[in-house]
GUMIPA-717662 format. One line per 8 residues: number of its first residue (from 1); for each residue x negated, y, z negated of C-alpha. Coordinates in Angstrom, 1 decimal, always signed. Layout:
<recs>
NUM = X:Y:Z | ...
</recs>
This chain:
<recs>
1 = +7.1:+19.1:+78.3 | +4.7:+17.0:+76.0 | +1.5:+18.4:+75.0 | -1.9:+16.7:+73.4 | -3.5:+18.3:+70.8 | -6.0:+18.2:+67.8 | -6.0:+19.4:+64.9 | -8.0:+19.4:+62.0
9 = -7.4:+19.3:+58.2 | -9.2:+19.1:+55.0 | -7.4:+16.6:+52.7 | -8.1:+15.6:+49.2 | -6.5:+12.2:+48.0 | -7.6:+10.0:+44.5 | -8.4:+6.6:+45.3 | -6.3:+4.2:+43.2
17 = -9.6:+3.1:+41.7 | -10.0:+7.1:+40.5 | -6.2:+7.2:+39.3 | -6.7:+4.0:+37.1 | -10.1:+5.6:+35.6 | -7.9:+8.1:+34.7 | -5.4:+6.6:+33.3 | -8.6:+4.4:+31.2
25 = -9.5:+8.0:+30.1 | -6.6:+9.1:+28.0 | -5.7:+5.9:+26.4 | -6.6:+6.4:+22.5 | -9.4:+4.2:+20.9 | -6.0:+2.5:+19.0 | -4.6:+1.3:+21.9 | -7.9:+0.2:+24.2
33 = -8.2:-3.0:+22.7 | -4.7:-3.9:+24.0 | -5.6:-2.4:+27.5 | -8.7:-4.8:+27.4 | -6.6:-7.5:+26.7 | -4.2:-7.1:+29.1 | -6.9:-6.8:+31.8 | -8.8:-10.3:+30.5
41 = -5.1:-11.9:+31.0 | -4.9:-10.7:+34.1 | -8.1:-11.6:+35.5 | -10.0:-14.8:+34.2 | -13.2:-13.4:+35.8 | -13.4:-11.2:+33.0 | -14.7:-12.1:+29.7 | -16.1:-10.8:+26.6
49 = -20.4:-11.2:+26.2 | -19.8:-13.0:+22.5 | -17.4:-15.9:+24.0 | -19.1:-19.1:+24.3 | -20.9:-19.4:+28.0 | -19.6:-22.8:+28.0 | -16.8:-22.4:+30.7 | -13.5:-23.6:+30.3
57 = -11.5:-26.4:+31.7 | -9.5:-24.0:+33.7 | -12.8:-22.9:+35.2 | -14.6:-25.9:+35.9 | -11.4:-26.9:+37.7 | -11.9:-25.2:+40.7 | -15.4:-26.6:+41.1 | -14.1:-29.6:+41.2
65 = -11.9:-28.9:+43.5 | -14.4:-27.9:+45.7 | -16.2:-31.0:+45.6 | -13.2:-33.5:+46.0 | -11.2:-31.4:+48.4 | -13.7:-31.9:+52.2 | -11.3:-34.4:+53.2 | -8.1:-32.7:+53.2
73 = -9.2:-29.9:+54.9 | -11.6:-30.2:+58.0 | -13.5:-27.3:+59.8 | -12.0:-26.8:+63.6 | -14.9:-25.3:+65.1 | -12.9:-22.2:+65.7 | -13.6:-18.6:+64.1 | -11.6:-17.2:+61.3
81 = -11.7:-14.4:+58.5 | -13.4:-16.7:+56.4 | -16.5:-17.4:+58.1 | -20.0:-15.6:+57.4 | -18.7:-14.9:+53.9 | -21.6:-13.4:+52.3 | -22.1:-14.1:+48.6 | -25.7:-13.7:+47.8
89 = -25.1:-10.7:+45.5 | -22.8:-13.1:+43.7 | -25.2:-16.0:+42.6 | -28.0:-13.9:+42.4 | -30.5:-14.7:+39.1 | -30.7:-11.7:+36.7 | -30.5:-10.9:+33.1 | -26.9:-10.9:+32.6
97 = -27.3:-14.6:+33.7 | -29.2:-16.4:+30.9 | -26.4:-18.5:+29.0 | -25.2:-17.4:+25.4 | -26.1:-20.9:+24.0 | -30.1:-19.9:+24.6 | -29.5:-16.7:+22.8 | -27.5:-18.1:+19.8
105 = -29.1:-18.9:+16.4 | -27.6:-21.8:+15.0 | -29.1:-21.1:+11.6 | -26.6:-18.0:+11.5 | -22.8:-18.2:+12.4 | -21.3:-16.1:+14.8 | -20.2:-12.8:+13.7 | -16.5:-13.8:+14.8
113 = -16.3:-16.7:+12.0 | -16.4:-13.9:+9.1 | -14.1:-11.1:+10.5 | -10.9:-11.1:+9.3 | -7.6:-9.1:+10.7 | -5.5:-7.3:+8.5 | -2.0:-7.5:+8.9 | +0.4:-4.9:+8.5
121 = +3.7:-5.9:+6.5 | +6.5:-3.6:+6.4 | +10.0:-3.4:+5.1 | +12.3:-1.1:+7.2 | +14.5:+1.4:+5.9 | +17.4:-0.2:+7.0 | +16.2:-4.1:+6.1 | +15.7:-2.3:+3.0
129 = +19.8:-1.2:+2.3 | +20.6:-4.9:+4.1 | +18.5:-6.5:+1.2 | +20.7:-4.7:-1.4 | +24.0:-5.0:+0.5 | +23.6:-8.9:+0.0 | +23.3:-8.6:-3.8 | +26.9:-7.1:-3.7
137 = +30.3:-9.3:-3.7 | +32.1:-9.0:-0.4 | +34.0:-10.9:+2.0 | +32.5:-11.9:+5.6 | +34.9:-8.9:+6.8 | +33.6:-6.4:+4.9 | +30.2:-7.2:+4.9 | +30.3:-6.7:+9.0
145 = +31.7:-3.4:+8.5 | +29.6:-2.4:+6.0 | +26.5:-3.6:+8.4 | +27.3:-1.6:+11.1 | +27.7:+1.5:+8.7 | +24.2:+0.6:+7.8 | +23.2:+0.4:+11.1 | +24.7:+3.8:+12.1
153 = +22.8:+6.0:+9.5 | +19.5:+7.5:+10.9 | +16.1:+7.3:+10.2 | +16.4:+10.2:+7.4 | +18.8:+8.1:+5.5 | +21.6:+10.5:+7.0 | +25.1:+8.8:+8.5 | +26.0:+12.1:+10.9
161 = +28.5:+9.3:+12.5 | +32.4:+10.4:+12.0 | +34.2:+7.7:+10.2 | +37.0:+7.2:+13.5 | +34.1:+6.8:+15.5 | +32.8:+4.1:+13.6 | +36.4:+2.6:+13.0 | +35.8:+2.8:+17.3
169 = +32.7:+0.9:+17.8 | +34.1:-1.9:+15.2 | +36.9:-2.7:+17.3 | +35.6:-2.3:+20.8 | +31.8:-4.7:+19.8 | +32.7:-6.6:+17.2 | +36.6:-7.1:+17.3 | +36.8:-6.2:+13.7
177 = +40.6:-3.9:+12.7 | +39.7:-1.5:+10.2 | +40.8:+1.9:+9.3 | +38.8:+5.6:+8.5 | +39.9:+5.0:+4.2 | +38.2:+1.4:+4.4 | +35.3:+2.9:+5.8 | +34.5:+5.9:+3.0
185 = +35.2:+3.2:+0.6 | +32.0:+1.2:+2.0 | +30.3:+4.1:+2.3 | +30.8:+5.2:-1.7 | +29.4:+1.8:-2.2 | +26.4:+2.4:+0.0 | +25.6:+5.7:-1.3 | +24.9:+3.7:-4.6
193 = +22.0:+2.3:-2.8 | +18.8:+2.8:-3.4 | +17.0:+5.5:-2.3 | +19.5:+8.2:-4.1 | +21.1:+10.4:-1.5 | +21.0:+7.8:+1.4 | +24.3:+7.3:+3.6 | +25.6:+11.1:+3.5
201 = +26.6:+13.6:+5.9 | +24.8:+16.8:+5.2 | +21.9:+18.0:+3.2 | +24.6:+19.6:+0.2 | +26.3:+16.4:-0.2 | +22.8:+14.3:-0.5 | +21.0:+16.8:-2.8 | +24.4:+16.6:-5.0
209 = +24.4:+12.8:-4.9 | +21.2:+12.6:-6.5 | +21.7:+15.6:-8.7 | +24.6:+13.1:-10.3 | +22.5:+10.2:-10.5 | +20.8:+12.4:-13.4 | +21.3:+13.1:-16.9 | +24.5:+15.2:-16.6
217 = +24.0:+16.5:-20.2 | +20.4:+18.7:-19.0 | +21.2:+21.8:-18.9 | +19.4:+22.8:-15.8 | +21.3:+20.0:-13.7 | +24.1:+21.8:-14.5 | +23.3:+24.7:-13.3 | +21.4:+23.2:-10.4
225 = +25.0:+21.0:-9.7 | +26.8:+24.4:-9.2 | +24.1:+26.1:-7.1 | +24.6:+23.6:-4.7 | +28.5:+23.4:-5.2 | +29.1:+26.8:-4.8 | +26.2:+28.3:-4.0 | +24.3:+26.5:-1.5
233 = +23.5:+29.6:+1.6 | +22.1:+31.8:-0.9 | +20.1:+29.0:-2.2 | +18.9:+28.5:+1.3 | +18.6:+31.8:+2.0 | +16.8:+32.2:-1.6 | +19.3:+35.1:-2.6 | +18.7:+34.1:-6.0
241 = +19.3:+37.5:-7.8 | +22.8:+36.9:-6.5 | +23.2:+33.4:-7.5 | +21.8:+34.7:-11.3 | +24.0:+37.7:-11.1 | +27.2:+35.5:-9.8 | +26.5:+32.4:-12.6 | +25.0:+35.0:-15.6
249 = +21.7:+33.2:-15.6 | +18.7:+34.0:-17.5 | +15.6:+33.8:-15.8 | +14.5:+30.8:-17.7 | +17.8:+28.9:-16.8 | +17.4:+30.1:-12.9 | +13.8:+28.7:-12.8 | +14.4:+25.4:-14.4
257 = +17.9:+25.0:-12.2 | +15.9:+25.8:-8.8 | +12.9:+23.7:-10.3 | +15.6:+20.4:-10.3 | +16.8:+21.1:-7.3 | +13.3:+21.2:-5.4 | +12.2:+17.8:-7.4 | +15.1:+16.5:-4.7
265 = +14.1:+14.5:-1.7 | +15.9:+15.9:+1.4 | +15.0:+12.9:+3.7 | +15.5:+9.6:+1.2 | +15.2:+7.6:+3.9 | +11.9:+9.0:+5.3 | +9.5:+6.8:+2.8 | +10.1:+3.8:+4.7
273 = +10.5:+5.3:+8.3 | +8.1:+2.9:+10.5 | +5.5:+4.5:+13.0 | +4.0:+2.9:+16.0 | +0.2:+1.9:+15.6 | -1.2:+5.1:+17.1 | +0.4:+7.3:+15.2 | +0.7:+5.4:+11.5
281 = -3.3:+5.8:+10.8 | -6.4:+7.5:+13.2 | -9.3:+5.8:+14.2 | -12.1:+8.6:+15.4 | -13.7:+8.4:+18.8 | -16.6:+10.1:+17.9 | -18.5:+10.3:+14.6 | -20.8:+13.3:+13.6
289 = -23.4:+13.1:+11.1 | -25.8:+16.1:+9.8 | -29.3:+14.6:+9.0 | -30.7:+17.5:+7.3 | -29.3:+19.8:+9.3 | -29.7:+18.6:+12.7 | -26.8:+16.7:+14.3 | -25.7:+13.3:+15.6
297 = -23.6:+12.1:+17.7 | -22.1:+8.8:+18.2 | -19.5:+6.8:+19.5 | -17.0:+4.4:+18.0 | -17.8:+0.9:+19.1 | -14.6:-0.2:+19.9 | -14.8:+2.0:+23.0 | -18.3:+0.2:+23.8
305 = -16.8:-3.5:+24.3 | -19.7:-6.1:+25.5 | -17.6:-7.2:+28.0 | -19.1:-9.3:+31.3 | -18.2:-11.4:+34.4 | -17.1:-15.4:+33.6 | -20.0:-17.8:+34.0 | -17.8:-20.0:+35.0
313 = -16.3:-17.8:+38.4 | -20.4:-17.5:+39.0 | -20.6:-21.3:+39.1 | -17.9:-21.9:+41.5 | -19.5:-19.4:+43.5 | -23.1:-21.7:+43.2 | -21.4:-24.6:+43.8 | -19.9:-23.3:+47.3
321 = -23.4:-22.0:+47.9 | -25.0:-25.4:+47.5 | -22.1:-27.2:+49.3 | -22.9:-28.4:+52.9 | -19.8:-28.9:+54.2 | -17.4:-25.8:+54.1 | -13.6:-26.3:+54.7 | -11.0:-23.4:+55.5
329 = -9.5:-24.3:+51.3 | -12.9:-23.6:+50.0 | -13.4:-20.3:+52.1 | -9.9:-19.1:+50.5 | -10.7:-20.4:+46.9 | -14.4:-18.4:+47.2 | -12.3:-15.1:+48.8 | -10.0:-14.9:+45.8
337 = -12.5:-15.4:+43.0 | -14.8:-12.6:+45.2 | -11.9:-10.5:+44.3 | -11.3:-11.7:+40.9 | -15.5:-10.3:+40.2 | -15.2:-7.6:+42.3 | -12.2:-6.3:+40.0 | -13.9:-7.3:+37.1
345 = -17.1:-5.7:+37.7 | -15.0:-2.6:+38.6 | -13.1:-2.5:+35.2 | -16.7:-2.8:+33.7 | -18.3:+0.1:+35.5 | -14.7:+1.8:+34.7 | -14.8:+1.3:+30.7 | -19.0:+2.3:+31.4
353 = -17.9:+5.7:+33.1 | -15.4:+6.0:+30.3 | -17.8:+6.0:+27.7 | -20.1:+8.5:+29.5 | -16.9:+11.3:+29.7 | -16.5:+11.1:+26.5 | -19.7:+11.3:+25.4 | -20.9:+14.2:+27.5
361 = -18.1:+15.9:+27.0 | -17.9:+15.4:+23.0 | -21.6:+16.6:+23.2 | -20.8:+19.7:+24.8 | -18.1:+20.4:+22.3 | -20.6:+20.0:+19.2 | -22.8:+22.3:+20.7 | -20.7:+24.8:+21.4
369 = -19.6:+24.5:+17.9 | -22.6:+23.8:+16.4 | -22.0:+26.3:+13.5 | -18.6:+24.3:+12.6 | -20.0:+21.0:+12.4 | -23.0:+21.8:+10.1 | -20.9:+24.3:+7.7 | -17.0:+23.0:+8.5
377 = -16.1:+27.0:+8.2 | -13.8:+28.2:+10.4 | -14.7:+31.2:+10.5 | -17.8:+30.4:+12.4 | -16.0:+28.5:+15.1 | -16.1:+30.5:+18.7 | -14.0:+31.1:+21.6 | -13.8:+28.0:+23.8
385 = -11.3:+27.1:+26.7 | -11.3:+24.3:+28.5 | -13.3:+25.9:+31.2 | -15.8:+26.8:+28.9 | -16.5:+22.6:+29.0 | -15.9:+21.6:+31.9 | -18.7:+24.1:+33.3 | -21.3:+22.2:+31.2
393 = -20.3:+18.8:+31.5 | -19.5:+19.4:+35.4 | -16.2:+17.4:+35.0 | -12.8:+18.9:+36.8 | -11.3:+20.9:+33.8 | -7.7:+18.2:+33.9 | -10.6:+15.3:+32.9 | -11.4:+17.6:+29.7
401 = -7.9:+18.1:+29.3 | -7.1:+14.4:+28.9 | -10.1:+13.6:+26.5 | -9.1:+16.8:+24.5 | -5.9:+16.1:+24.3 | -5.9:+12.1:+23.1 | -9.1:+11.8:+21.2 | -10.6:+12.4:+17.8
409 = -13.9:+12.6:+15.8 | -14.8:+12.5:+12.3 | -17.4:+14.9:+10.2 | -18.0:+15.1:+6.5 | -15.1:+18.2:+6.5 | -12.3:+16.0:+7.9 | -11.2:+14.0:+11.2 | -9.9:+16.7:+13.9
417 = -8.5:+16.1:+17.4 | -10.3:+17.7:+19.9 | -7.6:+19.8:+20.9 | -8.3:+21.5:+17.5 | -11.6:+23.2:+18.6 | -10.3:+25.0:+21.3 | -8.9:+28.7:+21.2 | -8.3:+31.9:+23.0
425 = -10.4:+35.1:+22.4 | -9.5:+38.3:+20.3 | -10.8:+41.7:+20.5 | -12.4:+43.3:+17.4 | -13.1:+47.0:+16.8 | -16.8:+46.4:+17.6 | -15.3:+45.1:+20.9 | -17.3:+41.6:+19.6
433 = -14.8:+38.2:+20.8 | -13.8:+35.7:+18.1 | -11.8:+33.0:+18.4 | -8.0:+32.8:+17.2 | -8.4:+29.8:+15.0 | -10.6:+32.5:+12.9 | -7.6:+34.5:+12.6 | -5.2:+32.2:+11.8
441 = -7.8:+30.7:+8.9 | -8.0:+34.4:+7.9 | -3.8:+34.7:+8.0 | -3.3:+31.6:+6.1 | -5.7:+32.5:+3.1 | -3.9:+35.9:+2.9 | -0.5:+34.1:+2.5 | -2.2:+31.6:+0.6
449 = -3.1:+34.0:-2.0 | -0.2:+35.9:-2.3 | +1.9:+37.2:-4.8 | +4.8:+34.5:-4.7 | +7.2:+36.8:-6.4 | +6.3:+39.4:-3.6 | +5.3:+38.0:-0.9 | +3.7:+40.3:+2.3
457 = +5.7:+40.9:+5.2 | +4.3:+40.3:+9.1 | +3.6:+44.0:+8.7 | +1.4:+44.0:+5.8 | -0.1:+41.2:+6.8 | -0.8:+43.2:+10.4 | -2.1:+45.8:+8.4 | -4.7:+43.9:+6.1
465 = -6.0:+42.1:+9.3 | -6.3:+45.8:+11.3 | -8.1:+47.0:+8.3 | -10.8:+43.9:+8.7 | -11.2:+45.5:+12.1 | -8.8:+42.9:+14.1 | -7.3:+44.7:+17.0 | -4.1:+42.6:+16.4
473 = +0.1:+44.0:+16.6 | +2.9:+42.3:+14.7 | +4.5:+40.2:+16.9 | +1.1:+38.2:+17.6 | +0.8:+37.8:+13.5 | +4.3:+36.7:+13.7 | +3.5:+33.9:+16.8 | +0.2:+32.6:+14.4
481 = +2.0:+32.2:+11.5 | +4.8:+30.0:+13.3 | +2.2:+28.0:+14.7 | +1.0:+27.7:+11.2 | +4.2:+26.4:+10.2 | +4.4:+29.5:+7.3 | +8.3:+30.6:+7.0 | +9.2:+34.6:+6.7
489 = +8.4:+36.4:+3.6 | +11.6:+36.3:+2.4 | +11.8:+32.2:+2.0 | +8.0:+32.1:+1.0 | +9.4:+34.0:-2.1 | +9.1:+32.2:-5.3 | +10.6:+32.7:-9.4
</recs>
């Protein structure tokens, strides 16, 4: 038996306008240029303030178009979708419409004719072995073999590929016949490369590469040659009473071996690894100045681009306005550039909106931390949580999550991410909360200031910070000193 009947529900759905903010949001001050760009390629409607007002031919095209094209297509008399199209709000006079050209000195030059762009040149680690394979005497065979060994060793400068499997992806890509001896043969030749170390398997085998590039007469590479050879998991274990018990060492000739062997680079082929743009340099969002002890806030230009609607969309609009005659191709023609402006002017509000987040939100940060930013101390820094800001700036606390999590700002002490000022809470005796960043600055200078030859354990260390009246157990000094990237006692020791 069918039935009718209502129901009611309370739903919650982001508009695709509100998921695009969003996504505006969290793209770093590196990379908005290039969103920017993208969006004036894909809408001509779009235009930065500084550009000329002059229009374009593309632009004036249209208009044009308008005037010429009456005879091809003639009005019916019948309604359609594009009648009573409304665009008064369109070719409305304002401010934003007086032309560049009236506001340009021509005594100056425009700020664009002096900038110049600097341009990042890089060699790449593996360019950089191709370079010197070239300078060695080899035939066309050999030099494709040798190519794809080059190509095979990681960004480290380490080939972790097994000779047969290379031998493997010769024959099967390249249709080359070769056998596993041929290919340690090219790869002695390659370890003679520059950087020392690059093209081996393991750690042992590069650190004892370069140990051999060095005078073999030095007593201490010597030594530090048969650490490594025979000795190499005490050495990384830094069981070096049993390494100078095992070779009869004096503690002079322990400390200059292990001194050698440190001098060693474990990663010879991490000096030329390449980063991306966002993550080779960082450009601050924010900048925070003290003016005799009173602070200021501001915001990095590039995320305050003049940008404005085409003069030359807002003509065609004027000239449809001021044509009599109205056919059914100019009606379609005035719909899309409608749309064209109405995006526009919603990227604009968008980028606007964007600047406002992260200003309120920034704001609310540096008052929180006030203390901080006028002494850079982190000991003064307090308990926040995300919750903490997003009660003050009235944002949803997944908004202060993306502007924490993506953005930076720079004070006389340093550049920080954002994420940086936010910790969890911790107990003291008094029953008083203080943040965890406190007690991590606290842990480090302890370890900092260590004795090297005796370093403290997580449980002296729990001690000395119970004893400052931090209601604190082992385990959680353990977590804090991971996250501080500090190893155990034992290989924190030093001769």
């Amino acid at each position: 038996m069918l039935k009718q009947t209502q129901q009611q529900k309370l739903l919650q759905k982001l508009s695709p306008q509100q998921i695009q903010l969003m996504k505006l949001l969290q793209v770093p001050t590196a990379n908005l240029e290039e969103r920017i760009k993208e969006e004036l390629e894909e809408n001509p409607a779009l235009e930065y303030s500084e550009d000329g007002s002059t229009p374009d031919d593309e632009m004036e095209k249209p208009a044009e178009e308008f005037e010429n094209g009456e005879d091809e297509f003639e009005p019916d008399g019948s309604e359609s979708e594009y009648d009573n199209i409304d665009i008064s709000e369109y070719v409305s006079e304002g401010d934003d419409e007086i032309a560049d050209y009236k506001l340009r000195d021509d005594n100056y030059p425009d700020p664009d004719e002096q900038r110049t762009m600097p341009i990042r040149v890089e060699t790449t680690f593996h360019d950089h072995l191709l370079d010197q394979l070239g300078l060695q005497t080899l035939d066309e065979r050999e030099r494709r073999i040798a190519e794809q060994i080059i190509g095979s060793i990681d960004d480290d400068g380490y080939l972790r590929r097994e000779a047969s499997a290379i031998v493997d992806d010769l024959s099967f890509s390249q249709n080359v016949e070769t056998d596993e001896e041929e290919i340690r043969q090219l790869i002695k030749l390659i370890q003679t490369f520059d950087p020392p170390g690059v093209c081996c398997a393991d750690l042992k085998e590069c650190l004892l590469l370069q140990l051999r590039r060095k005078a073999q007469d030095d007593p201490g590479i010597i030594y530090a040659t048969r650490i490594l050879d025979d000795y190499f998991d005490e050495f990384t274990k830094k069981h070096y009473e049993k390494i100078q018990r095992s070779l009869n060492l004096s503690d002079e000739d322990l400390r200059e071996a292990i001194g050698q062997i440190i001098k060693l680079n474990p990663k010879p082929g991490a000096n030329h690894s390449v980063l991306n743009k966002a993550e080779s340099y960082v450009i601050p969002d924010f900048f925070i100045l003290n003016n005799n002890g009173k602070l200021e806030l501001s915001l990095n230009s590039k995320n305050a681009p003049d940008l404005r609607i085409s003069e030359g969309y807002r003509e065609m609009l004027k000239e449809y306005d001021r044509g009599d005659k109205k056919d059914k191709r100019q009606k379609e023609a005035v719909l899309f550039i409608k749309q064209k402006i109405d995006a526009a002017k919603w990227f604009i509000d968008a980028i606007k909106q964007r600047q406002h987040t992260l200003l309120s939100t920034m704001e609310a940060i540096m008052n929180y931390q006030y203390d901080f930013f006028l002494t850079g101390d982190e000991t003064t820094m307090r308990p926040m949580i995300l919750k903490d800001i997003a009660d003050v700036t009235q944002l949803d606390i997944s908004t202060v999550s993306r502007v924490a999590n993506s953005k930076y700002v720079q004070t006389e002490f340093g550049t920080f991410k954002l994420k940086f000022f936010f910790s969890e809470s911790l107990s003291t005796d008094s029953g008083e909360e203080v943040s965890t960043r406190e007690v991590k600055k606290i842990l480090s200078d302890m370890i900092g200031g260590e004795n090297k030859r005796k370093p403290l354990s997580d449980e002296n260390l729990t001690k000395m910070l119970q004893d400052k009246g931090y209601n604190i157990a082992r385990r959680t000094v353990a977590k804090y000193r991971e996250q501080l990237n500090i190893p155990v006692a034992r290989l924190r020791k030093e001769l």
